[in-house]
C-alpha positions as a Markdown table, in Angstrom:
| # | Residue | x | y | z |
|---|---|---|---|---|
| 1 | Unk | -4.1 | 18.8 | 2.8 |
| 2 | Unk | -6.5 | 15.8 | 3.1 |
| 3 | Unk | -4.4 | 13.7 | 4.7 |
| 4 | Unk | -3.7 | 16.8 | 7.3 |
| 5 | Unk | -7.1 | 16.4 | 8.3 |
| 6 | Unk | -7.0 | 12.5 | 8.5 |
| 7 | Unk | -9.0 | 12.2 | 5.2 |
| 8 | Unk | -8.0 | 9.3 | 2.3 |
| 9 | Unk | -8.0 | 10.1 | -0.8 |
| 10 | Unk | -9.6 | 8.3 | -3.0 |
| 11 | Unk | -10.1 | 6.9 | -6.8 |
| 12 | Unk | -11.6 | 10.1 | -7.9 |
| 13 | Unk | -9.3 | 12.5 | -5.7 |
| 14 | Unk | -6.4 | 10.8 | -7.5 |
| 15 | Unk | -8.0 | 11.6 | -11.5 |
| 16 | Unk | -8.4 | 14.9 | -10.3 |
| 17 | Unk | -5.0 | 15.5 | -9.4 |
| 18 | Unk | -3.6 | 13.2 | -12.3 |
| 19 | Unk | -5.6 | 15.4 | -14.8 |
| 20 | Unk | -4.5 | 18.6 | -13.3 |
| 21 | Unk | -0.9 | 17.6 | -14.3 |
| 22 | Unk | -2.2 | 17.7 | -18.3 |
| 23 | Unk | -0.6 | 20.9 | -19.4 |
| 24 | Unk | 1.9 | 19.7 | -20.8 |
| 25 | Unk | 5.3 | 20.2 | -18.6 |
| 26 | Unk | 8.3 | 18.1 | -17.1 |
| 27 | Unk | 7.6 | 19.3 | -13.8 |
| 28 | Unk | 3.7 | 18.1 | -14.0 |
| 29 | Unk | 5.0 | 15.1 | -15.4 |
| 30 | Unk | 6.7 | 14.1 | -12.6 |
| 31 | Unk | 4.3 | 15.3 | -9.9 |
| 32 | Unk | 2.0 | 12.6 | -12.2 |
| 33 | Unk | 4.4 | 10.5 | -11.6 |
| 34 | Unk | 4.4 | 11.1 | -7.2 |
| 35 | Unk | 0.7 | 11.1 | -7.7 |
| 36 | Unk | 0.8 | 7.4 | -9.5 |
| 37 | Unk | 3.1 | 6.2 | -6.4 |
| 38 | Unk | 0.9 | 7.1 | -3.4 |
| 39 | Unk | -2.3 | 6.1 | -4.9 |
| 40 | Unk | -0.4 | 2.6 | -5.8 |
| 41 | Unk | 0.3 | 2.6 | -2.1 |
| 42 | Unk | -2.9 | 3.3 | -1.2 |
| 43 | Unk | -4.1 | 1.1 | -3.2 |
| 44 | Unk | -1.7 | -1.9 | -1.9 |
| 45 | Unk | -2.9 | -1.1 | 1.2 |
| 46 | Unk | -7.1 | -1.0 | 0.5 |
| 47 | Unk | -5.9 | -4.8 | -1.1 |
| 48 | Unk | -4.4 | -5.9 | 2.1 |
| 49 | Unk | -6.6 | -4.4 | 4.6 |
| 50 | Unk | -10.1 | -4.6 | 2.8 |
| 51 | Unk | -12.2 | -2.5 | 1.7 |
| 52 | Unk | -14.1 | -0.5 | 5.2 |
| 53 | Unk | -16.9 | 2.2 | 3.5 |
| 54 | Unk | -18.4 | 2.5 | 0.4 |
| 55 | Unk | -16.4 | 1.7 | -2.5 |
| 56 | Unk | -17.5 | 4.9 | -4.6 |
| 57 | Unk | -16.6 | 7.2 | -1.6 |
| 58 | Unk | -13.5 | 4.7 | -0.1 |
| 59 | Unk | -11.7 | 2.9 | -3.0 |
| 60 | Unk | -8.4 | 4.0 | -4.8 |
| 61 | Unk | -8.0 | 1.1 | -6.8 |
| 62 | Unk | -8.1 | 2.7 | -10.6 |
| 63 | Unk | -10.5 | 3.1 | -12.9 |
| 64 | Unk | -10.2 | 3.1 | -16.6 |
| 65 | Unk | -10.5 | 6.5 | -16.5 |
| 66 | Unk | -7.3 | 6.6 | -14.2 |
| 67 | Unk | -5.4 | 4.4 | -16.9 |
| 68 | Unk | -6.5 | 6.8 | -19.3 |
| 69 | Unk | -5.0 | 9.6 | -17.6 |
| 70 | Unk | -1.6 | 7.5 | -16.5 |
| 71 | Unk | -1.1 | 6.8 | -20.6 |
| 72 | Unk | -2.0 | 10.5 | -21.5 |
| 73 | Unk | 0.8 | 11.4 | -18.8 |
| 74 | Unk | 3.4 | 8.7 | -21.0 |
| 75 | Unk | 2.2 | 10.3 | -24.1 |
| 76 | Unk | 2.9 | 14.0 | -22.5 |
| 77 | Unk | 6.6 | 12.6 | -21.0 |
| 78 | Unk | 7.3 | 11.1 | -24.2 |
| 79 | Unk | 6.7 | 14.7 | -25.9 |
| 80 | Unk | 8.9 | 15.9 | -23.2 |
| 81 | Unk | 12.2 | 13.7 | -24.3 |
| 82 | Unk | 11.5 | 14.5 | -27.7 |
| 83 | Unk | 11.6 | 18.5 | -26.6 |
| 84 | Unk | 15.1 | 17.9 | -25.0 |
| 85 | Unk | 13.8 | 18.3 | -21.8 |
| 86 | Unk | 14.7 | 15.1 | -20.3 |
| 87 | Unk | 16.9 | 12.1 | -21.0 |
| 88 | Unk | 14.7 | 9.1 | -22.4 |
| 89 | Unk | 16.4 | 6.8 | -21.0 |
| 90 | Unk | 16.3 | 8.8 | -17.4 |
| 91 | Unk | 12.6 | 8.9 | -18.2 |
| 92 | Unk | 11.8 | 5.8 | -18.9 |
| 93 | Unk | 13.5 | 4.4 | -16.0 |
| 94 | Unk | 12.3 | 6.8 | -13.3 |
| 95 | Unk | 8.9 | 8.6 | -14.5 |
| 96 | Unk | 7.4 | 5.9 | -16.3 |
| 97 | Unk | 7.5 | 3.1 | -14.5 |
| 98 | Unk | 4.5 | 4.0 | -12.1 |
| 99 | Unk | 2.8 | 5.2 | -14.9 |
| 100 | Unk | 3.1 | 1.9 | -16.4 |
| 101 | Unk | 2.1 | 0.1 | -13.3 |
| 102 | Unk | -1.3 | 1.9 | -13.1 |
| 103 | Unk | -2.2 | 1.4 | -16.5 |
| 104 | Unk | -1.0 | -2.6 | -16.1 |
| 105 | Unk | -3.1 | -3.1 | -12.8 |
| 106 | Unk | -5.7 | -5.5 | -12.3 |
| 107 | Unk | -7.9 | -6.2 | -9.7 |
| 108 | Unk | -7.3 | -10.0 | -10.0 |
| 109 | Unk | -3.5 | -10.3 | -9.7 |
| 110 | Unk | -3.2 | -7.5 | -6.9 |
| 111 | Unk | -6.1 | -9.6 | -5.2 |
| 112 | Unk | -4.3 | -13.1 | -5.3 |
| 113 | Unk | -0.6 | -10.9 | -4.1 |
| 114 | Unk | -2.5 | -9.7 | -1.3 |
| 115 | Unk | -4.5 | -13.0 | 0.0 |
| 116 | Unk | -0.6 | -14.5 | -0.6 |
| 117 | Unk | 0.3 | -12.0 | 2.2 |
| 118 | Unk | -2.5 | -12.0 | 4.3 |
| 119 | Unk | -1.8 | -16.1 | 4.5 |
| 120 | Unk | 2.0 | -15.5 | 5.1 |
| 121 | Unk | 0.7 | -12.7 | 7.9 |
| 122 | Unk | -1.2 | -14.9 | 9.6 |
| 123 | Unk | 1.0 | -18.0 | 9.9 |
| 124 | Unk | 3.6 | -15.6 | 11.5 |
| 125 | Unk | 0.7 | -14.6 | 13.9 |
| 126 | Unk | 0.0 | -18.2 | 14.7 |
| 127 | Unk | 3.8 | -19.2 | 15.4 |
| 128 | Unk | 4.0 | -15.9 | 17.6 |
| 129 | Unk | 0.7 | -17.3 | 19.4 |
| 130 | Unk | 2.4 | -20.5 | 19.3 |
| 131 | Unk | 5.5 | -19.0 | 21.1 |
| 132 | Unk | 3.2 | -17.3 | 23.7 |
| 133 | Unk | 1.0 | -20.3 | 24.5 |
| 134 | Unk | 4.3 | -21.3 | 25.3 |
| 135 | Unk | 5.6 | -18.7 | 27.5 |
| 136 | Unk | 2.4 | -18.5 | 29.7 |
| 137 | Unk | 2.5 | -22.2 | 30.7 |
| 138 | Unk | 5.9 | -21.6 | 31.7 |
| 139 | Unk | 5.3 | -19.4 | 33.9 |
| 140 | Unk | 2.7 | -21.3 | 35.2 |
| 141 | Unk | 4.8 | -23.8 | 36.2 |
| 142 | Unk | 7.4 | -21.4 | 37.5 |
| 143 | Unk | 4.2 | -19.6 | 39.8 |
| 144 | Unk | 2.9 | -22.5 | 40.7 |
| 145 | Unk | 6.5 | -23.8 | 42.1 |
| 146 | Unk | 6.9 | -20.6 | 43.7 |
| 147 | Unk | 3.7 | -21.1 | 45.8 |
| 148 | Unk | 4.2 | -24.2 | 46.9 |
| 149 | Unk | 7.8 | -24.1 | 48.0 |
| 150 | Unk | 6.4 | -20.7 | 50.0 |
| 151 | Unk | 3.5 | -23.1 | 50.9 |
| 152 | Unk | 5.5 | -25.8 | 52.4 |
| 153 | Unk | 7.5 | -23.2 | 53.9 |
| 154 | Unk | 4.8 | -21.7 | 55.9 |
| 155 | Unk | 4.2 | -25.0 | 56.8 |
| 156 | Unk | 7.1 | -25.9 | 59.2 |
């Protein structure tokens, strides 16, 4: 719905919808999981574009109250496998693993990753600058030429 309406969500959207998914079914489980997916997307994305707003109202980068909520969600799949519900190994393979990458997140390695491709973004952009620099004075030259063949031309 919010993003129908061109609104992100954001850190406290996320805990809303991550607690909402405590009652204690598969199903809720694995919406958790969707849930823990986007908002590492979104967060990936904050990292590499910056931060534009107020970081109370703009940020999705977690919380510990977030981690909280992603290990309550492990503890609540775990009593799922145990109920027969799902395969462990299925779940661990597939519904854990952005669980586990929410509660693992830090600020300071998802920082360095992203200045790693911000500096790997911009070289690109300076070798396709590069490459047009070149194209422009070549067909400067080929202009130029043009106009003073036409030139001498217009001369005889």
């Amino acid at each position: 719905r919010m993003r129908s309406r061109n609104v992100m969500p954001n850190f406290h959207t996320y805990n809303t919808a991550l607690a909402a998914c405590l009652d204690g079914k598969l199903e809720s489980t694995v919406t958790g999981s969707k849930i823990a997916v986007e908002m590492l997307a979104a967060v990936n994305q904050e990292l590499r574009d910056g931060l534009v707003g107020s970081a109370e109202y703009k940020s999705a980068l977690p919380d510990t109250y977030t981690k909280y909520l992603a290990r309550e969600l492990m503890k609540q799949l775990r009593d799922n496998w145990r109920a027969g519900d799902i395969n462990m190994q299925v779940a661990k393979s597939t519904i854990r693993v952005p669980l586990l990458k929410l509660v693992d997140f830090t600020k300071s390695d998802s920082a360095e990753e992203a200045r790693k491709m911000k500096e790997k973004a911009a070289a690109k952009k300076s070798e396709d600058v590069d490459d047009t620099e070149d194209v422009e004075k070549e067909e400067e030259g080929v202009v130029y030429s043009s106009v003073s063949s036409i030139h001498r031309r217009m001369e005889v």
